[in-house]
Structures are given as C-alpha cells and as structure tokens.
VOPATOR-692307 format. One line per field, with one value per residue (C-alpha): residue number from 1; residue in three letters; x, y, z. Coordinates in Angstrom, 2 decimals, padded with zeros to 5 digits. Layout:
REM residues N
k <- (NUM, ...) .
r <- (ALA, ...) .
px <- (X, ...) .
py <- (Y, ...) .
pz <- (Z, ...) .
***
This chain:
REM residues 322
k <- (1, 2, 3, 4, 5, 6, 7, 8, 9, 10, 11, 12, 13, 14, 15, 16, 17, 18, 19, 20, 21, 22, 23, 24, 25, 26, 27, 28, 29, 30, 31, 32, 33, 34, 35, 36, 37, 38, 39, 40, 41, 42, 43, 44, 45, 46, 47, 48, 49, 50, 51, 52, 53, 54, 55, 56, 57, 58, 59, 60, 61, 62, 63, 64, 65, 66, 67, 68, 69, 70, 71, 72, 73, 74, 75, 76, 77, 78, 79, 80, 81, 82, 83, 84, 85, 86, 87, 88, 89, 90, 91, 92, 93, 94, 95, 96, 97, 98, 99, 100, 101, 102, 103, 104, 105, 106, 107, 108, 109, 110, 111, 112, 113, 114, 115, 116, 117, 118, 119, 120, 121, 122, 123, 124, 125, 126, 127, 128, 129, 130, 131, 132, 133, 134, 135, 136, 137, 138, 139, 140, 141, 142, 143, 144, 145, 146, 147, 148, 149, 150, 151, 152, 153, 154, 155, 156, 157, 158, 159, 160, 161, 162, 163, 164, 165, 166, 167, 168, 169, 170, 171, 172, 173, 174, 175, 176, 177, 178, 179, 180, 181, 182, 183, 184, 185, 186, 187, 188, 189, 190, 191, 192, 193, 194, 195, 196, 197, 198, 199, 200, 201, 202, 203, 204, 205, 206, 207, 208, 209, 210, 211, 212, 213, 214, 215, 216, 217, 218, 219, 220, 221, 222, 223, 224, 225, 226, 227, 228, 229, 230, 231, 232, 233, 234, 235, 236, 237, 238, 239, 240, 241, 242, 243, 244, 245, 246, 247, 248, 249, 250, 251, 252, 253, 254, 255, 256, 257, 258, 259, 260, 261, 262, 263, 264, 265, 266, 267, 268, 269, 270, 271, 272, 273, 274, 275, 276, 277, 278, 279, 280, 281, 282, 283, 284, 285, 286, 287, 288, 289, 290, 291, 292, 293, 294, 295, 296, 297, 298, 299, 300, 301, 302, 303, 304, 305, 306, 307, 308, 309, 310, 311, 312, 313, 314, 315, 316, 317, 318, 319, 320, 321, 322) .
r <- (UNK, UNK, UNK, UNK, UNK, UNK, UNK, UNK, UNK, UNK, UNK, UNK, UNK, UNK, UNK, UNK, UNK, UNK, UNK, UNK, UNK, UNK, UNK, UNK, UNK, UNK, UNK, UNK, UNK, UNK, UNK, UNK, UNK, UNK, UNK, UNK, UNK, UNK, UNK, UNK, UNK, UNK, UNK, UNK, UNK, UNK, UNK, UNK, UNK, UNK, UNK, UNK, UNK, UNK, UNK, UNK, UNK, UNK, UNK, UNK, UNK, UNK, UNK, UNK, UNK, UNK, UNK, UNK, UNK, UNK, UNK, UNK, UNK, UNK, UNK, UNK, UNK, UNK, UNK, UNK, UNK, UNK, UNK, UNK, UNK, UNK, UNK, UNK, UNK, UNK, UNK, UNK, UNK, UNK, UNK, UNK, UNK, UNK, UNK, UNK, UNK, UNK, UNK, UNK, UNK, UNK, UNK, UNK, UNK, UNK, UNK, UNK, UNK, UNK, UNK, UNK, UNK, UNK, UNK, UNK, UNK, UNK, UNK, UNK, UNK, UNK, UNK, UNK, UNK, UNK, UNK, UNK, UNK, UNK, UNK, UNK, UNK, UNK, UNK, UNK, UNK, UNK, UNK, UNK, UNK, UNK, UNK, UNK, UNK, UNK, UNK, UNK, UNK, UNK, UNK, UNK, UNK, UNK, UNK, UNK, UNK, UNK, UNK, UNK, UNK, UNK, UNK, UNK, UNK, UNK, UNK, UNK, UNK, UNK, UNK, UNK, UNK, UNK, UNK, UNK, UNK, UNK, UNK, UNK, UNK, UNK, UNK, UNK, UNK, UNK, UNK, UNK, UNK, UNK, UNK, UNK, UNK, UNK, UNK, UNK, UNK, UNK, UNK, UNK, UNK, UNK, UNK, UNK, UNK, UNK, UNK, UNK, UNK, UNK, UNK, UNK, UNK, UNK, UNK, UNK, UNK, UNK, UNK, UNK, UNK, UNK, UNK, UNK, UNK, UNK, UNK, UNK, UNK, UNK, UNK, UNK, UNK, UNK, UNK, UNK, UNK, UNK, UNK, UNK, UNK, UNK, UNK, UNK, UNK, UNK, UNK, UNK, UNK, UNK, UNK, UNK, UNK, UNK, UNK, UNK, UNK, UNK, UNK, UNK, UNK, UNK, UNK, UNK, UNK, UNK, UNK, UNK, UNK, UNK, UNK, UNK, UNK, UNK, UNK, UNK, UNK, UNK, UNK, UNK, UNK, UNK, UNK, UNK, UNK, UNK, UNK, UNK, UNK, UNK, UNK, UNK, UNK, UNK, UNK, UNK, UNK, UNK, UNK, UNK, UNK, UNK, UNK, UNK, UNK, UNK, UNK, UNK, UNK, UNK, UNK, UNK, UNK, UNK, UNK, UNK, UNK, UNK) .
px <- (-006.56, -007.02, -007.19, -005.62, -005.93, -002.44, -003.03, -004.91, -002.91, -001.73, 000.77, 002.28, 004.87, 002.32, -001.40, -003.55, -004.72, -008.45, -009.97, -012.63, -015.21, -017.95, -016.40, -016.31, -012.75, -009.73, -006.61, -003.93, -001.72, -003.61, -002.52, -006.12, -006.62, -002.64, -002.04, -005.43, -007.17, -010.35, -012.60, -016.51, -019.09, -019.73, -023.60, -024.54, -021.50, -020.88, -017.52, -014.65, -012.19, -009.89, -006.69, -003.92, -004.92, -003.53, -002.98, -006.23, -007.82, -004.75, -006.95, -007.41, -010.40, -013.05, -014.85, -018.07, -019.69, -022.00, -019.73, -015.90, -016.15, -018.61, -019.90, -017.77, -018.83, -016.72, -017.97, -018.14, -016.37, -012.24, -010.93, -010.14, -008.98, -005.59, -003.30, -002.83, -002.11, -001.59, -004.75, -005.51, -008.54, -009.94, -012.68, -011.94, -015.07, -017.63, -015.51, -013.62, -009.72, -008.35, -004.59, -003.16, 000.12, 000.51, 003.89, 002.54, 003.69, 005.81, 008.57, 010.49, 007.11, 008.05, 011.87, 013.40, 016.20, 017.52, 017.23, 016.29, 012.64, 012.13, 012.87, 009.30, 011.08, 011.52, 009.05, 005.90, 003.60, 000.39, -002.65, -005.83, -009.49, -012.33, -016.01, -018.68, -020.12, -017.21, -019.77, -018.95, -018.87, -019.03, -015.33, -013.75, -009.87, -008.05, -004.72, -001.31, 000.15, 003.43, 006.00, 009.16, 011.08, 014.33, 016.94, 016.27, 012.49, 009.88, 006.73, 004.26, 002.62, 000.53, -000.31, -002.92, -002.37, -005.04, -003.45, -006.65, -004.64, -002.58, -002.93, -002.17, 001.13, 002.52, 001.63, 000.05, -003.32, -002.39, 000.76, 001.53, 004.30, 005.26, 008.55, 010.61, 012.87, 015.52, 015.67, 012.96, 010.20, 009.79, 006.91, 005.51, 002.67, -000.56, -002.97, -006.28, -007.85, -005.81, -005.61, -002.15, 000.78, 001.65, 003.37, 007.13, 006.65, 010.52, 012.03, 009.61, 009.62, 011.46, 012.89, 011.07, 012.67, 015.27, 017.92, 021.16, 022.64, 019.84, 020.51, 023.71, 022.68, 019.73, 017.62, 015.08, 014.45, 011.36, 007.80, 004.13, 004.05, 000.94, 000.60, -001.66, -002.27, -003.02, -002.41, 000.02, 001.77, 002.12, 002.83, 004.61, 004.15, 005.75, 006.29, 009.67, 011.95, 010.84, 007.05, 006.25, 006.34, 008.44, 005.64, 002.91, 005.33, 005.81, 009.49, 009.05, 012.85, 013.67, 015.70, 014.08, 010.27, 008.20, 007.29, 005.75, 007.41, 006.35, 008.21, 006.85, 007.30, 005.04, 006.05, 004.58, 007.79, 010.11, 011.95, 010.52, 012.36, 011.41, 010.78, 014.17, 014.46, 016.77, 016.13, 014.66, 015.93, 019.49, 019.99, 018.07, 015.67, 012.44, 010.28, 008.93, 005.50, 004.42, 006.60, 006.27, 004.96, 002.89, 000.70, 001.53, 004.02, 005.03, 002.19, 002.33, 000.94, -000.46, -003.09, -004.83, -008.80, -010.84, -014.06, -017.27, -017.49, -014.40, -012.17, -008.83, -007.26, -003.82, -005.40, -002.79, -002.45, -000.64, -000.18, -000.98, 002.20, 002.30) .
py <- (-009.13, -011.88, -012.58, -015.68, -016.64, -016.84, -020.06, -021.90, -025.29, -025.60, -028.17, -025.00, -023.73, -020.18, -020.08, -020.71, -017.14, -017.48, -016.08, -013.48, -015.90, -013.99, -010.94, -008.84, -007.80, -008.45, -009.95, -007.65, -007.74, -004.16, -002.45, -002.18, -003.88, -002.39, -001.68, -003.01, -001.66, -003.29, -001.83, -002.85, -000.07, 000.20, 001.32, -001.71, -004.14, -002.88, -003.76, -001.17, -002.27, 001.13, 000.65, 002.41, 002.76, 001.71, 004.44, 004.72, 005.52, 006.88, 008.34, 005.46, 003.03, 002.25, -001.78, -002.46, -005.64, -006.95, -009.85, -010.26, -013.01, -011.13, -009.81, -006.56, -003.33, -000.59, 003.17, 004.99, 008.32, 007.60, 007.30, 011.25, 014.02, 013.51, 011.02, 008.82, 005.77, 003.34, 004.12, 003.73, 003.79, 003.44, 004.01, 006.79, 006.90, 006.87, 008.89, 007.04, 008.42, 007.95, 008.40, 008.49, 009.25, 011.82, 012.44, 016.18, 018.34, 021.13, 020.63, 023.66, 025.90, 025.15, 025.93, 022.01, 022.61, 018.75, 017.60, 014.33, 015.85, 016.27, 012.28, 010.08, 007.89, 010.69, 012.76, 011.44, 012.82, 011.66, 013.52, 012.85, 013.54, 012.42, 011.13, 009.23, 007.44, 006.43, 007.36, 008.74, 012.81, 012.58, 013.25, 016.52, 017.11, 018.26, 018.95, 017.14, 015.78, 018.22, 015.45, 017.21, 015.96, 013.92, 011.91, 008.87, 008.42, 008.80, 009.56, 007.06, 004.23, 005.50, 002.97, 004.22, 003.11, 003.75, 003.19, 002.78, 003.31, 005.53, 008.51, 005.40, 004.60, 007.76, 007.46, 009.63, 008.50, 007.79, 006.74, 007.06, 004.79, 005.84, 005.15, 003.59, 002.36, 004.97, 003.48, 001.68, 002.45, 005.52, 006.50, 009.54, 011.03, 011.77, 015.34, 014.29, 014.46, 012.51, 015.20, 016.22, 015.06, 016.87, 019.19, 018.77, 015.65, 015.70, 015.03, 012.67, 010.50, 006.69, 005.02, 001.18, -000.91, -001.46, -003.33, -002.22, -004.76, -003.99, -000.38, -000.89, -003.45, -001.33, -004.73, -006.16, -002.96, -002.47, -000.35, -000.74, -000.96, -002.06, -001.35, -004.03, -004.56, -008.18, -009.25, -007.32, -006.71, -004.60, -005.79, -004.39, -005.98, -004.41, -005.36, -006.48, -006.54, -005.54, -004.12, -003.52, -003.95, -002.40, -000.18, -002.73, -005.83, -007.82, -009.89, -013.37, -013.53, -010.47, -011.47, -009.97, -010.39, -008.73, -010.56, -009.49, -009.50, -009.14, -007.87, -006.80, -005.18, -004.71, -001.03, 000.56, 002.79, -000.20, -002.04, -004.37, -008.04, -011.06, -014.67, -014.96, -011.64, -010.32, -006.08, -005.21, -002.18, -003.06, -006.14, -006.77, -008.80, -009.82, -012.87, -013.61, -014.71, -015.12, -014.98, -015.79, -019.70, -022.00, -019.87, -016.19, -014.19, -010.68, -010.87, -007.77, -004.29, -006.47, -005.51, -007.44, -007.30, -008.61, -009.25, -010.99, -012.46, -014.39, -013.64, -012.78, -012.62, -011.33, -009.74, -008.57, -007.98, -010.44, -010.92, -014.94, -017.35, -018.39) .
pz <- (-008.04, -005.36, -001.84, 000.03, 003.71, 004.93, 007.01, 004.05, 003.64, 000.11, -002.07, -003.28, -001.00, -000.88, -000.31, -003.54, -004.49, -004.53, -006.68, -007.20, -008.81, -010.86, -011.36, -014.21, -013.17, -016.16, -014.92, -014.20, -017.32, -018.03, -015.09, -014.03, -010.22, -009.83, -005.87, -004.59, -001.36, -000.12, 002.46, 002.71, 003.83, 006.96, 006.89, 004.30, 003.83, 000.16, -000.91, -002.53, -004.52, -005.20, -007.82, -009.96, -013.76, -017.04, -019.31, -020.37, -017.18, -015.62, -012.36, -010.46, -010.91, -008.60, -008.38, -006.21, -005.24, -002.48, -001.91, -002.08, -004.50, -006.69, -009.31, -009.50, -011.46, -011.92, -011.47, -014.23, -013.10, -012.32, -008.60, -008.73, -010.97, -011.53, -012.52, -009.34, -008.12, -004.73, -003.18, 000.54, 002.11, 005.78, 008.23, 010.86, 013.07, 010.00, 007.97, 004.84, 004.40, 001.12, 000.37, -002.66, -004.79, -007.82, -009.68, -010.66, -007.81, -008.83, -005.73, -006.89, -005.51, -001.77, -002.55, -003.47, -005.59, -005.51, -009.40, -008.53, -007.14, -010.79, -011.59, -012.05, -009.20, -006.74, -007.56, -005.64, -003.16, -000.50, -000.80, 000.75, 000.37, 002.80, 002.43, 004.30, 001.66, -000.69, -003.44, -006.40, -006.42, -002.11, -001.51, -000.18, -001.35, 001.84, -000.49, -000.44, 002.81, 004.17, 004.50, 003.56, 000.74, 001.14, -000.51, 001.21, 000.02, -002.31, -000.84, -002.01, -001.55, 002.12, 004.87, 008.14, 011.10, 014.47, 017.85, 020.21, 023.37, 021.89, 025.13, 027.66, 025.66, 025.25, 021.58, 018.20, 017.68, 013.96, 012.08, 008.09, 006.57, 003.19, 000.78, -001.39, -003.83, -001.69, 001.03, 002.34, 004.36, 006.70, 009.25, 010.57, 013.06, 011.69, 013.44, 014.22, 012.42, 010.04, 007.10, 007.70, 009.20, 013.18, 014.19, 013.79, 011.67, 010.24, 013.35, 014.50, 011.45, 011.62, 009.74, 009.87, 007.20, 004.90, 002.81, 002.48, 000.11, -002.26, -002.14, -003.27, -005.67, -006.69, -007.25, -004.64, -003.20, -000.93, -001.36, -000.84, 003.18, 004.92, 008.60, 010.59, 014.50, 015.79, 019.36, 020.72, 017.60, 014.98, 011.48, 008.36, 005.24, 002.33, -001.49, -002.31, -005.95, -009.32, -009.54, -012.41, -016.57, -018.97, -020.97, -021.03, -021.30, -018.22, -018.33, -016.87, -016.65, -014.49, -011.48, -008.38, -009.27, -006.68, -003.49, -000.33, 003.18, 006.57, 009.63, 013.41, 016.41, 019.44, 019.39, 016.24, 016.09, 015.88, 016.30, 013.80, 013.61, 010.95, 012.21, 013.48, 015.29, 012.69, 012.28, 009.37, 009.45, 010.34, 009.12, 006.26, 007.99, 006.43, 006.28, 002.98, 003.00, -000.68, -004.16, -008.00, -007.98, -010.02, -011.69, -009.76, -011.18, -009.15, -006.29, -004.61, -003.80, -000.87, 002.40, 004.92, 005.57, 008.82, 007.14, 008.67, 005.20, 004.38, 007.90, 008.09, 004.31, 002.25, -000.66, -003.20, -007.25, -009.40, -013.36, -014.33, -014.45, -018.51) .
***
C-alpha cells in the first residue's frame, strides 16, 4: 500500500507511488493492505492504516505508525469479529465511524427471495461500529446498515460523505455511496447520527455512476467509490476493471486490470461529469487518473487524505509490476 500526490511530476505517464519507507508492511501479493483507509488520530496524530485480510486473518487487519512513511506495526487483535473487508473510517465530531462489508447476512431473514442474494457477488452488506479512540477493544457494533437489497447493486465497498452547509442547501448532513459490479455506484442519506441510513432511504437513493457497455460486456466494471469535497466540488473516485486474483494468483495478462477514475459534480447528488463534461452516469464518462504502469500492476481500492504531514495525497493498494 502507497500513497502518491496527484500533482507530483513524473516520467511515467502516473505519479510514482511513494512509498511507505520503513515499514514493516508486506507488499500486497498476500491480500494483506487490500482496500486501504488511512485516517490519523485526532487527539495525538497517530496514524491508522485499516485493510481487508488474506485468508489467514480474514477479519480485517489493523497498521499503526506515528508517521505515514513509518515504521508500521500491526495490532495484534483483527479489525473485528467477522469476516470483513473494505473498511472505512472517519472522524464525526471526535467520534471515529467505521464501515465495513460482510458476505454472512442471511437475506432470506428480512423476506429476500431473489437467488442471486445468496451469490458471494451479490451477497454483501455495510455495517458499522463506532469508537473514540480507534483502539483496540473501544468499538461499539451499531448492527448492519438497512439499505434494501436490489438487483442493480451489491452493497459494499462504503464511502462518508459530511456536507457542512448541508441545512443552507437543502441537503442531508451525511451521504453513503456504496456498489458494484451491477451496476455501478449508488448513494443514499445517512440519520445523524450516521449509524443508519434516514428515513425513506429507497426512494431517496441515486444512482451516481456507471458504464453501460461494461455491463453488457461484464469486464471493466466499476466499485470502490470514494466521496471527497474540494472547492466547490465534490469528487467521486471509484476503482475500475478486474480487482482482484484468482485464489492467491494474480494474472498479469487479464484484460481490464483495475484502475481508478474520478468524476465530479458541484451537487453531491449529481450530476457528476469527467474532464470533458461527459455523464458518468449516462454516458460512460470517467477520467482515468492512474492505471497498471512501470512497476504498478492493478492500483486501486483508492482514497484521498488532507494531512499536515505529507498534504494532499491518492493513497491506494497495488501488487508490484514483475
């Protein structure tokens, strides 16, 4: 796992990952810094680096450092009690959020009948669980989110987003994207608290991104969405293509390696345009902002971090070009 400044000037046609010198982190051909999220403490600038598992430690892992570039040591206890993966965490007024996906819910218990709720790529669902600390042993499980299950998602791979004038704008303080191999990415209002999703949630949820052709094609479909306000607009960056090795085998010579895209919108409900305008939810808009090069092969699972230490940077995982 690595972080890049996206306007670091490079012969490559991407950023040079930099990387985390010092740390006691392996490289990612073991599944272990999978779908990175990196949040520093706010009460003494300790860093978190949360992940999916390998098989071996299928319950998330947990890395901690003083500095982003190092060293790292990993908790001994896993990132929670159940198989999980893709987590997200963020600071809510002194209080950290973490969401997270399972495959383990039973759908048939709240009356789903569809078979393909029963399918490991259809089968996902959010939870969440809340601490001040971050510490090991300080987090409180407030259950699974209620975002009711459809065709045209999974529900993984959870995204925060804070609007601060959201009462001015006619807005929900908080936003969720989530989804999917289906059909892209999807959004919907958070309570506030941010433990559950509001009231009426399924007919207030949008749909933010997709791409048609791929759905058809079923290659190069889209995941992993990351939700980030700068200056008037609001940014969605989301993994793109194939994520992910065949048992623990990674194929160099798979067609649509993963890459990560970016579009935005100065309405955080869309409609959200690439470089050239073009709707990425329409019309398969995108603008791709890092893919497989000279030494990076599948870079994804990506976020973005303001931090006093290093500024602005595109952290993301990737497994090492041979």
């Amino acid at each position: 796992m690595v972080a890049a400044k996206p306007n670091e000037p490079s012969g490559n046609p991407y950023p040079s990952p930099v990387a985390m010198n010092g740390t006691v982190i392996p490289n990612n051909t073991d599944w272990v810094t999978l779908d990175p999220c990196l949040i520093r403490r706010e009460s003494d600038s300790k860093v978190f680096l949360f992940t999916t598992g390998n098989t071996d430690e299928p319950n998330g892992t947990v890395w901690t450092a003083d500095s982003l570039y190092g060293p790292w040591e990993k908790q001994s206890e896993p990132m929670v009690d159940k198989e999980s993966g893709a987590p997200q965490v963020y600071n809510v007024n002194g209080t950290y959020y973490m969401y997270y996906q399972t495959h383990s819910f039973n759908y048939s218990s709240i009356g789903v009948t569809n078979s393909d709720a029963y399918v490991f790529n259809h089968d996902a669902s959010i939870w969440v669980r809340t601490s001040t600390t971050m510490e090991p042993g300080s987090w409180t499980d407030h259950g699974r989110l209620n975002i009711t299950w459809q065709q045209d998602y999974n529900i993984l791979d959870a995204s925060l987003l804070t609007i601060d004038n959201a009462t001015a704008e006619g807005l929900s303080k908080y936003y969720l994207t989530f989804g999917s191999y289906q059909t892209g990415i999807f959004q919907v209002p958070m309570a506030d608290p941010p433990i559950q999703v509001a009231d009426n949630s399924l007919n207030l949820t949008v749909h933010l991104e997709q791409n048609a052709t791929s759905i058809a094609e079923s290659n190069d479909l889209t995941e992993a969405s990351f939700q980030y306000y700068r200056d008037g607009y609001y940014y969605l960056f989301f993994s793109s293509g194939i994520c992910c090795p065949s048992g623990n085998s990674w194929d160099e010579g798979i067609e649509k390696p993963y890459h990560v895209m970016v579009c935005r919108s100065e309405n955080p409900r869309g409609d959200y345009v690439d470089k050239d305008g073009t709707s990425c939810l329409s019309d398969n808009g995108g603008t791709q902002i890092l893919a497989t090069h000279k030494g990076v092969f599948v870079p994804g699972g990506q976020g973005v971090l303001d931090d006093d230490e290093v500024g602005t940077i595109l952290y993301y995982h990737y497994v090492e070009h041979r």
